[in-house]
MARBA-633528 format. One line per 3 residues: number of its first residue (from 1); their letters; for each residue x, y, z of C-alpha. Coordinates in Angstrom, 3 decimals, m for minus. Example, Ala and Ser with C-alpha at 12.3 -4.5 7.8 and 13.67 -1.06 7.14 Angstrom:
1 = as = 12.300:m4.500:7.800 | 13.670:m1.060:7.140
***
This chain:
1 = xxx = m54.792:115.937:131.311 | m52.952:115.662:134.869 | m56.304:115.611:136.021
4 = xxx = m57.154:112.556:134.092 | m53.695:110.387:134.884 | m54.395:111.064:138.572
7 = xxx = m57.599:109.247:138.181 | m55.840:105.935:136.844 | m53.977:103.368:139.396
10 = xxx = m50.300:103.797:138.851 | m49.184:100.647:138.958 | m44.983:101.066:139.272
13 = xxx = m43.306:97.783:137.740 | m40.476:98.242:140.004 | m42.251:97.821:143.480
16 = xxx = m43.868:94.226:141.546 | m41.257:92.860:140.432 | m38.252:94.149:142.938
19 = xxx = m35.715:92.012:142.771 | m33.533:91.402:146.028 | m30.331:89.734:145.845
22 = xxx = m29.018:90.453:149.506 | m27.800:86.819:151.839 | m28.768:88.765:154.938
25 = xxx = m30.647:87.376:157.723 | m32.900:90.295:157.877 | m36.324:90.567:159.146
28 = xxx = m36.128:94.949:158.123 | m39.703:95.829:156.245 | m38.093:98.052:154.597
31 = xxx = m34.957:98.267:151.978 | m33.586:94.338:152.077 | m30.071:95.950:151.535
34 = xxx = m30.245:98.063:154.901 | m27.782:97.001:157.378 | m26.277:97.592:160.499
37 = xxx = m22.738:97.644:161.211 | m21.846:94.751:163.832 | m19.854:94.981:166.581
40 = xxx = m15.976:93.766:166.249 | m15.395:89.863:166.530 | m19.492:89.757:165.446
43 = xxx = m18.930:88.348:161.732 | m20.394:85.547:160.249 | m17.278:83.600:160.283
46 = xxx = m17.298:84.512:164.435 | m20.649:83.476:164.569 | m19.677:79.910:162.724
49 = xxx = m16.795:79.555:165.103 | m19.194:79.901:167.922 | m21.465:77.551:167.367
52 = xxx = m18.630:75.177:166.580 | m17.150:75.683:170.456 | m19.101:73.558:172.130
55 = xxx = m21.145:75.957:173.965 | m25.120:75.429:174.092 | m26.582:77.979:172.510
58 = xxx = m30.315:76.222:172.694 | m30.622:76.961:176.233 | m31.983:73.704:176.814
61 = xxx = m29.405:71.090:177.287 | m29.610:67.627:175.801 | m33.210:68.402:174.961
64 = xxx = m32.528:70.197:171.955 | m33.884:69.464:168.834 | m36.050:66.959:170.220
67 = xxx = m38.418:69.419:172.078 | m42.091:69.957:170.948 | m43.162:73.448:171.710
70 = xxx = m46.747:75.057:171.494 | m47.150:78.525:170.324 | m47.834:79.443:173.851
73 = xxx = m44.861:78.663:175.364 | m42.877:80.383:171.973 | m45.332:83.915:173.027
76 = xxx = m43.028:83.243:176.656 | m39.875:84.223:174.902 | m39.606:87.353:173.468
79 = xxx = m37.111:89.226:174.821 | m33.765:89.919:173.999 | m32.112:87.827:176.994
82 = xxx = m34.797:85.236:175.750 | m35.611:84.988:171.995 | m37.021:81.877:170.331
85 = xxx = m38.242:82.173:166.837 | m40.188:79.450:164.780 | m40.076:78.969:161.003
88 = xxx = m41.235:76.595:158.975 | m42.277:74.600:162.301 | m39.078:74.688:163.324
91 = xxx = m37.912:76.572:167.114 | m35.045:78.181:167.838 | m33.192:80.264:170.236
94 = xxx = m31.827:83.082:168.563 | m30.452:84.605:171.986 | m27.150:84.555:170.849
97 = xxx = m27.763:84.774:167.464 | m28.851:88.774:168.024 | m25.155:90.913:168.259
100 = xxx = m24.733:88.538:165.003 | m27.511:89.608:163.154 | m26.666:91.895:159.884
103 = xxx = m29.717:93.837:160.247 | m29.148:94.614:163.382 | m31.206:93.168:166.709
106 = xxx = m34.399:95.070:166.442 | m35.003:93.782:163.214 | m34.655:90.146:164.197
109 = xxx = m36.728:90.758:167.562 | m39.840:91.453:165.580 | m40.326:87.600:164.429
112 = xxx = m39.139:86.394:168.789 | m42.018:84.544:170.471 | m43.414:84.082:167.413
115 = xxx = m44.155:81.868:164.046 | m41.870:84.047:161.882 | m42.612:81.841:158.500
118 = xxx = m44.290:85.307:156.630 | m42.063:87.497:158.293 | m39.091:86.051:156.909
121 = xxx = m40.949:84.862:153.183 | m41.485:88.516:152.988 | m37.895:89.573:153.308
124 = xxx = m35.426:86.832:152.242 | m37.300:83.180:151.827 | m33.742:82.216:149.894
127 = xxx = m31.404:82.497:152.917 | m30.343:79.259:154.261 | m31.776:80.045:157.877
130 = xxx = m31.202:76.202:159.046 | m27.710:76.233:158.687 | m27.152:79.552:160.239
133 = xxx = m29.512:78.631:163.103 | m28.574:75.027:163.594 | m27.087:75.209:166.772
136 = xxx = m29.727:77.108:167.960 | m32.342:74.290:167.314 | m34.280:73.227:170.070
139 = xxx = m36.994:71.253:168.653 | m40.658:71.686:166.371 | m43.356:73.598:166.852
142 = xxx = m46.825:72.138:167.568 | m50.274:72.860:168.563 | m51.745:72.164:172.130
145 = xxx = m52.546:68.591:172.577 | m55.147:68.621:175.356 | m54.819:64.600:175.486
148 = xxx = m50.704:65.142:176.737 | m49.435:66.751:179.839 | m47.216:69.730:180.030
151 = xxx = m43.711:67.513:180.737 | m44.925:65.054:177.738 | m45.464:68.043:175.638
154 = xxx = m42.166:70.035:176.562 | m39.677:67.232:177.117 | m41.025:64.256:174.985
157 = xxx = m38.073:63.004:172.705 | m41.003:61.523:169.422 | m42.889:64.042:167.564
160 = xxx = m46.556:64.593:168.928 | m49.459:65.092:166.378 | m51.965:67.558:167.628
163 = xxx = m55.706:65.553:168.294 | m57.310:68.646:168.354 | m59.782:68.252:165.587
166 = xxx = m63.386:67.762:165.525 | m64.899:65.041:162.992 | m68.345:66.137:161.088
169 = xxx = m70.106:63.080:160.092 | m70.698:62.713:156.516 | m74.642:62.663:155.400
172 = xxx = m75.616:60.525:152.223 | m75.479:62.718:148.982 | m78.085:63.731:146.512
175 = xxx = m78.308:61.893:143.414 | m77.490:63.784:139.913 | m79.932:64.453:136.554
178 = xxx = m78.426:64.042:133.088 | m79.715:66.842:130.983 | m80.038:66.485:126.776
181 = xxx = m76.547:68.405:126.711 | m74.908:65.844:128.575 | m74.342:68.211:131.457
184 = xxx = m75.137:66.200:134.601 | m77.425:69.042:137.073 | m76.820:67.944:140.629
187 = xxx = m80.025:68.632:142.913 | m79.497:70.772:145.954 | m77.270:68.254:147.803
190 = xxx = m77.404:67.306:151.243 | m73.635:68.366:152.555 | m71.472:64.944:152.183
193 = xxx = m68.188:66.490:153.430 | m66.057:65.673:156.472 | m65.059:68.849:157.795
196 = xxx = m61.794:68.675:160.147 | m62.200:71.826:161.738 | m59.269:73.142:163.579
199 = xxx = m60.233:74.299:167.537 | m58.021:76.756:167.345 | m59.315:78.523:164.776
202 = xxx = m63.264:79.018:163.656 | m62.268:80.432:160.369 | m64.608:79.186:157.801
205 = xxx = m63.957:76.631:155.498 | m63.553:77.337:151.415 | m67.115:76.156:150.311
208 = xxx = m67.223:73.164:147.863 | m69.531:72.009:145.005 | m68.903:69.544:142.303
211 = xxx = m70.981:68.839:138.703 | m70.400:66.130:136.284 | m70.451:64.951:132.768
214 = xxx = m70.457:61.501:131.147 | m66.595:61.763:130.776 | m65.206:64.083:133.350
217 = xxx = m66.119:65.868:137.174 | m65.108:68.980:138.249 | m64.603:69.905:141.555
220 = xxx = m65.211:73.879:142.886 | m64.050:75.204:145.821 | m65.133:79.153:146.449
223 = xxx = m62.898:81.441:148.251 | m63.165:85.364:148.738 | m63.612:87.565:145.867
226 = xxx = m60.054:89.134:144.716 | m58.396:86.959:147.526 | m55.684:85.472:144.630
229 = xxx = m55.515:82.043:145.923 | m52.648:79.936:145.560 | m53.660:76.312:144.375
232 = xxx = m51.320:73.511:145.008 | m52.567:69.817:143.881 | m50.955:67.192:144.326
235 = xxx = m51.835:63.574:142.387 | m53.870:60.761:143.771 | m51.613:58.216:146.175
238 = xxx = m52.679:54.857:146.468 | m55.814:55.514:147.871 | m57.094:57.553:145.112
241 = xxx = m56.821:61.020:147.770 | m56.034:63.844:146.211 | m54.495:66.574:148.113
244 = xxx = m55.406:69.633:147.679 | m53.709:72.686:149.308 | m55.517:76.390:148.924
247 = xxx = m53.598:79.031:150.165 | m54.975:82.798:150.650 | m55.181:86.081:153.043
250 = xxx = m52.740:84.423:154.386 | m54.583:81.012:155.637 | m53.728:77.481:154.665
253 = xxx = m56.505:74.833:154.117 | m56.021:71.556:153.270 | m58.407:69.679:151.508
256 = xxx = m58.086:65.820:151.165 | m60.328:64.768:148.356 | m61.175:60.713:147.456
259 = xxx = m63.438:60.230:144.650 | m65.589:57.617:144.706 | m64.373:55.941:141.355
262 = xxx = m60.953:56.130:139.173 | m59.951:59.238:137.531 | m57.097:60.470:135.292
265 = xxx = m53.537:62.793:136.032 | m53.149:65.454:135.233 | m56.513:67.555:136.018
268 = xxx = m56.936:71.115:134.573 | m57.240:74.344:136.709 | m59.409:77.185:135.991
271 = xxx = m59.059:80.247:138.437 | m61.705:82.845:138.497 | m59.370:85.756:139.877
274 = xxx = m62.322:88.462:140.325 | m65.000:86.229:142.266 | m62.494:83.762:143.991
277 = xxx = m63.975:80.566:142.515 | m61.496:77.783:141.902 | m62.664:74.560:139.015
280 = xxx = m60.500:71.497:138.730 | m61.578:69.402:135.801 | m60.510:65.584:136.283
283 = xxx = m61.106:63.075:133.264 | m63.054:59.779:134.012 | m61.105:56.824:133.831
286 = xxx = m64.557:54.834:132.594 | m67.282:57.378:131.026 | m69.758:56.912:133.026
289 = xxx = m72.488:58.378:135.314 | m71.227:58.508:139.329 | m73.675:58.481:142.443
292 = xxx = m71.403:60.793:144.024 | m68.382:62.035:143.710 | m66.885:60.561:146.857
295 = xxx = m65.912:62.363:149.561 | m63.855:65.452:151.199 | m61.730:66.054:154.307
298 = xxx = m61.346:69.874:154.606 | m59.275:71.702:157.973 | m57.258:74.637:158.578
301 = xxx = m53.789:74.610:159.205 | m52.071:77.657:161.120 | m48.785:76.828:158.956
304 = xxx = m48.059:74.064:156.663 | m44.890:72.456:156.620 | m43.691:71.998:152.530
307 = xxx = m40.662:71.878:151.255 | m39.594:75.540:150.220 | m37.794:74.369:146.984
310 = xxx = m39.290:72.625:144.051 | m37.785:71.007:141.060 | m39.042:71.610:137.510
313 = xxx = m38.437:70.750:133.844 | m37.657:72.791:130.916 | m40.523:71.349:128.585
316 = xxx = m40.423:74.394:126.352 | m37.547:77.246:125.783 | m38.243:79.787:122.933
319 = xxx = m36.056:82.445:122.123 | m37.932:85.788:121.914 | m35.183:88.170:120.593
322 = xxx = m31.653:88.580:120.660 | m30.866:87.734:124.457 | m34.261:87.316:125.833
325 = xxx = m35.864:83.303:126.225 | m39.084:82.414:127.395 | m39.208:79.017:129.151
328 = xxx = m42.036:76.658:129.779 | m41.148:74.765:133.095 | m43.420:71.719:134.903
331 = xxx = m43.155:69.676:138.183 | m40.837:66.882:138.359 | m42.885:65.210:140.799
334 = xxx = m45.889:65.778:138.765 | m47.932:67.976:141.359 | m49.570:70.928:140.094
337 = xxx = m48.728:74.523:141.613 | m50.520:78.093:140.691 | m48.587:81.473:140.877
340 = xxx = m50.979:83.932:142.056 | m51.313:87.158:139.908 | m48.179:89.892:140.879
343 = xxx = m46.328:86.992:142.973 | m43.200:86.004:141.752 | m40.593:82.967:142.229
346 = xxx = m36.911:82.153:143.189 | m35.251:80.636:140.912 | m31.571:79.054:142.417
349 = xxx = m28.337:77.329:141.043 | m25.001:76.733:141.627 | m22.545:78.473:139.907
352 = xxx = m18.821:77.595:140.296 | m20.017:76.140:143.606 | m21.529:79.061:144.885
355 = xxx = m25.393:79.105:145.660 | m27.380:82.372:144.003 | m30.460:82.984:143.280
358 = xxx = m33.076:85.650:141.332 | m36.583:86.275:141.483 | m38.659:86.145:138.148
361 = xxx = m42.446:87.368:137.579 | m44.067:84.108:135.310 | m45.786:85.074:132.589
364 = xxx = m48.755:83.414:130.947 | m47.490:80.556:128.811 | m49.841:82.086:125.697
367 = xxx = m47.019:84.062:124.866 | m45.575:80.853:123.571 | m47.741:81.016:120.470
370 = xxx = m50.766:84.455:120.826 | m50.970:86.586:123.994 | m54.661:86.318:124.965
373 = xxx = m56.469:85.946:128.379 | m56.719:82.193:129.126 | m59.726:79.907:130.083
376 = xxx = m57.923:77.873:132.437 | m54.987:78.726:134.653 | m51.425:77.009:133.805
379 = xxx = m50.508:74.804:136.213 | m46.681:75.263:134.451 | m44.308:78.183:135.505
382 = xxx = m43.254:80.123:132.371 | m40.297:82.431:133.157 | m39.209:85.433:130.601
385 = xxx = m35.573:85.773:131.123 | m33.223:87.948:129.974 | m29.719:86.567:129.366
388 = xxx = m26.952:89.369:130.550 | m23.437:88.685:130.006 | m22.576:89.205:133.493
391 = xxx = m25.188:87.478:135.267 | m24.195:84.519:136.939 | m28.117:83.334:137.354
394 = xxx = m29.345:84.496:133.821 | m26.872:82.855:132.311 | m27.199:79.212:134.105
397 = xxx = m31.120:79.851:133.069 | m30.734:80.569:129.575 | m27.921:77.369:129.212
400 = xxx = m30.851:75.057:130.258 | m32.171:72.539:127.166 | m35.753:70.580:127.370
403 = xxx = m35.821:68.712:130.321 | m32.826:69.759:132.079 | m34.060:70.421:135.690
406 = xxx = m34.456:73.746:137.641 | m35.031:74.567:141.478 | m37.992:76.753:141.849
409 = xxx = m39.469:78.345:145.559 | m42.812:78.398:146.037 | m44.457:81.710:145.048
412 = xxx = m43.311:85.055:146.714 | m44.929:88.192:147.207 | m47.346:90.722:149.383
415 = xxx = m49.710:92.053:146.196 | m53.275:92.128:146.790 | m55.690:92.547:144.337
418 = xxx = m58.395:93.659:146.689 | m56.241:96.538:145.706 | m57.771:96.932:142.311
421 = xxx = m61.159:96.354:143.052 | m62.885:99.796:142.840 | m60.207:100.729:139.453
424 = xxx = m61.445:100.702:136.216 | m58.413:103.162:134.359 | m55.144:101.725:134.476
427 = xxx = m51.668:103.241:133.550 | m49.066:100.255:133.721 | m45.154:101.460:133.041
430 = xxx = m42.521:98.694:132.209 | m39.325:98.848:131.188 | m37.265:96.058:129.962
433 = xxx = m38.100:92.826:131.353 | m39.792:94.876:134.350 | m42.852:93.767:131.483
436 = xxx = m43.343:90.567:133.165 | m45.658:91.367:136.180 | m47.385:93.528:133.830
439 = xxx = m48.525:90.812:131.260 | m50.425:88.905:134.313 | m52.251:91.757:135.668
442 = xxx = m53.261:92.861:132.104 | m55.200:89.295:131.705 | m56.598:89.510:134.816
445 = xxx = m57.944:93.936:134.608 | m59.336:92.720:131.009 | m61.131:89.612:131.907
448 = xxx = m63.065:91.679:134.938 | m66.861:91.023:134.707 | m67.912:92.714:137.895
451 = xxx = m66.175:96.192:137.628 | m65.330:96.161:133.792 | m62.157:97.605:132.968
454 = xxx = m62.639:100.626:130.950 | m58.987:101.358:129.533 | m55.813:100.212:130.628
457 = xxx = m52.676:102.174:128.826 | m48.995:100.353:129.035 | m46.188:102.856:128.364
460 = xxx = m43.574:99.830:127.416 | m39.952:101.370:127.781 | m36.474:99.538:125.929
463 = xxx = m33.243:101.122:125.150 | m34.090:100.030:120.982 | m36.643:98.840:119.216
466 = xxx = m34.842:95.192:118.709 | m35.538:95.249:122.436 | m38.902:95.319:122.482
469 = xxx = m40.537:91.543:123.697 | m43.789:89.996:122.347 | m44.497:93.311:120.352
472 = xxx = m46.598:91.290:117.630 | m49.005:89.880:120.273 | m49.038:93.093:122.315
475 = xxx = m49.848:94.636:118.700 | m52.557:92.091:118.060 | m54.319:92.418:121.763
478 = xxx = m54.187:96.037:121.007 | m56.209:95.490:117.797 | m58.180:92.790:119.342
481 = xxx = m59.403:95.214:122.087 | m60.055:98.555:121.815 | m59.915:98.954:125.882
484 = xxx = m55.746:98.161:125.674 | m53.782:100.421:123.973 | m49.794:100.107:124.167
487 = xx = m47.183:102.820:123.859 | m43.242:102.034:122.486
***
């Protein structure tokens, strides 16, 4: 029997969904809480009076904040007499910022002469780093523009977009064959993209494909196998482009598609998880038969500057049991966002004027109605939370009605599913709400098609039985699939 459990992956709900509540400006891999203990007169409220003295603590005189740096000249600072840091394209010199630093200087020093965006997303993406770091700001960070000279580069006081990109031009597409199931077959196509490759990277491109019927197109971008992309769309501007945004293995490509006739908002996603493969379904505005579909900008971007928080609506709340609510939640702005499988979200509001914030694992938004692996991916964020009495955050959730508005981060999280690849026996344990992480893996080890799951066991832990969530449609997968089998 021990022989058998060491054969499944352990997969330990408290490493998924950790949740880290710590303000620190630390860069430690390790615990989030770890700190070190600063020197006297080092405190944050020293630190504030500091950078309200007047003294430059850029470095770089009037210059700062208007300085475009490349990540060359960033690699040139690195040490401790010399630190700049860059996140989110923005540069600063954290030189002084180092005796301040809760975790201690070492820990900080890792992410100096250089773009220390995943470094810090890893650790604490919720700390307010600009207004810790604003006197420290000495300007954005750029790629080499061959076309400008070093002083333009280094001293100009207007941003500077990088040139740097090679134009691919587009070839005249294939036309399409309407078969008796109204499924439009596309011939082997000549390629009719415009691919903006980045010079400073040769990292291929996700490939793309589209196929039509009288009433709808769907686009299909292919990424790596078990490389849990993050899909971020956002609807068409006035020039009918649609942006679309794939993030994975850590890379960012940006994909700027126009098609070649109207089409309707929203579009659905469908995410094949195990082979990487990516659909978006967009209605026809006319039903009709197209040429071609139009055409597509793709590049690679070494970091992409978004905003970090996003505001939703409550479009559904449900109350599972007796302090427990599941809520449905959708982009104001109406741009569609994907939560890769074991990532997880920030959630923030303000209570009694204070800032806080929690992380939260979605969960599929089946559970609204029969828990069941889904077709196509939401593009919604449904958050299970529980409401305690003490929470400051649970409870400003759990007081939201329909269409009251929430501020969401962009998806969190270091799980990799290349992990899973070569698993076929899984032993999930969850206690409590730690079920949420759980409930997205378990669609994604039953839907495998490649390496079939064989059995996957979840030992489901609560203090009483009232506690238990969503036990009728764990029950009913259980019966539904003889491969899943839950224990209470």
């Amino acid at each position: 029997q021990q022989s058998w459990l060491h054969s499944f992956l352990i997969i330990n709900f408290v490493e998924i969904s950790r949740l880290t509540h710590t303000t620190s400006f630390i860069f430690s891999p390790g615990n989030p809480r770890n700190k070190c203990a600063l020197k006297p007169g080092h405190s944050l409220m020293d630190w504030i009076r500091l950078g309200s003295s007047g003294k430059d603590l850029t470095g770089v005189g009037s210059r700062a904040s208007h300085l475009t740096v490349t990540l060359k000249q960033l690699e040139e600072h690195n040490k401790e007499n010399d630190a700049w840091l860059a996140i989110r394209g923005k540069v600063y010199n954290i030189t002084h910022y180092l005796p301040f630093h809760p975790g201690g200087p070492d820990e900080i020093m890792k992410g100096a002469g250089k773009d220390a965006t995943s470094l810090f997303d890893q650790i604490h993406p919720w700390v307010n780093y600009d207004q810790i770091l604003n006197k420290c700001l000495i300007g954005r960070l750029v790629l080499h523009d061959s076309d400008l000279t070093a002083e333009d580069l280094f001293v100009s006081n207007k941003p500077k977009t990088p040139t740097n990109e090679a134009l691919k031009s587009p070839t005249k597409d294939s036309p399409t064959i309407q078969s008796n199931n109204n499924q439009v077959i596309k011939e082997e196509p000549e390629k009719t993209e415009e691919h903006l490759e980045n010079s400073v990277s040769q990292l291929p491109l996700p490939r793309f494909d589209w196929i039509q019927k009288m009433d709808s197109i769907t686009t299909i971008f292919y990424t790596k196998a078990l490389s849990n992309p993050q899909v971020e769309i956002n609807p068409p501007n006035q020039e009918n482009v649609i942006n679309i945004f794939l993030q994975y293995e850590g890379k960012h490509f940006v994909n700027e598609l126009k098609f070649s006739k109207s089409i309707q908002w929203p579009c659905q996603t469908k995410i094949n998880y195990e082979t990487g493969k990516i659909e978006l379904v967009f209605k026809k505005v006319e039903s009709q038969i197209w040429e071609n579909y139009g055409t597509l900008k793709q590049r690679h971007e070494e970091q992409l500057v978004m905003d970090f928080k996003l505001k939703y609506s409550v479009i559904n709340k449900v109350q599972v049991n007796q302090n427990i609510f599941l809520l449905e939640l959708e982009r104001v702005d109406s741009s569609k966002l994907t939560v890769p499988v074991g990532k997880h979200v920030r959630v923030f509001g303000k209570v009694k004027g204070e800032e806080m914030s929690r992380s939260y694992t979605p969960v599929p938004n089946s559970l609204f109605a029969k828990y069941k692996p889904q077709v196509y991916t939401t593009d919604n964020v449904c958050l299970m939370v529980k409401n305690y009495s003490n929470g400051n955050i649970s409870r400003f959730i759990c007081s939201k009605n329909k269409y009251d508005v929430l501020e969401l981060s962009r998806p969190l999280g270091t799980f990799s599913l290349a992990d899973l690849e070569q698993k076929e026996l899984f032993l999930m344990l969850a206690g409590g709400t730690g079920l949420t992480p759980m409930l997205g893996l378990l669609s994604f080890v039953l839907e495998r098609r490649v390496k079939k799951c064989q059995k996957v066991s979840l030992l489901f832990f609560n203090r009483t039985e009232e506690d238990i969530s969503f036990r009728n449609q764990l029950d009913a997968l259980q019966k539904e699939d003889s491969r899943f089998q839950v224990t209470y």
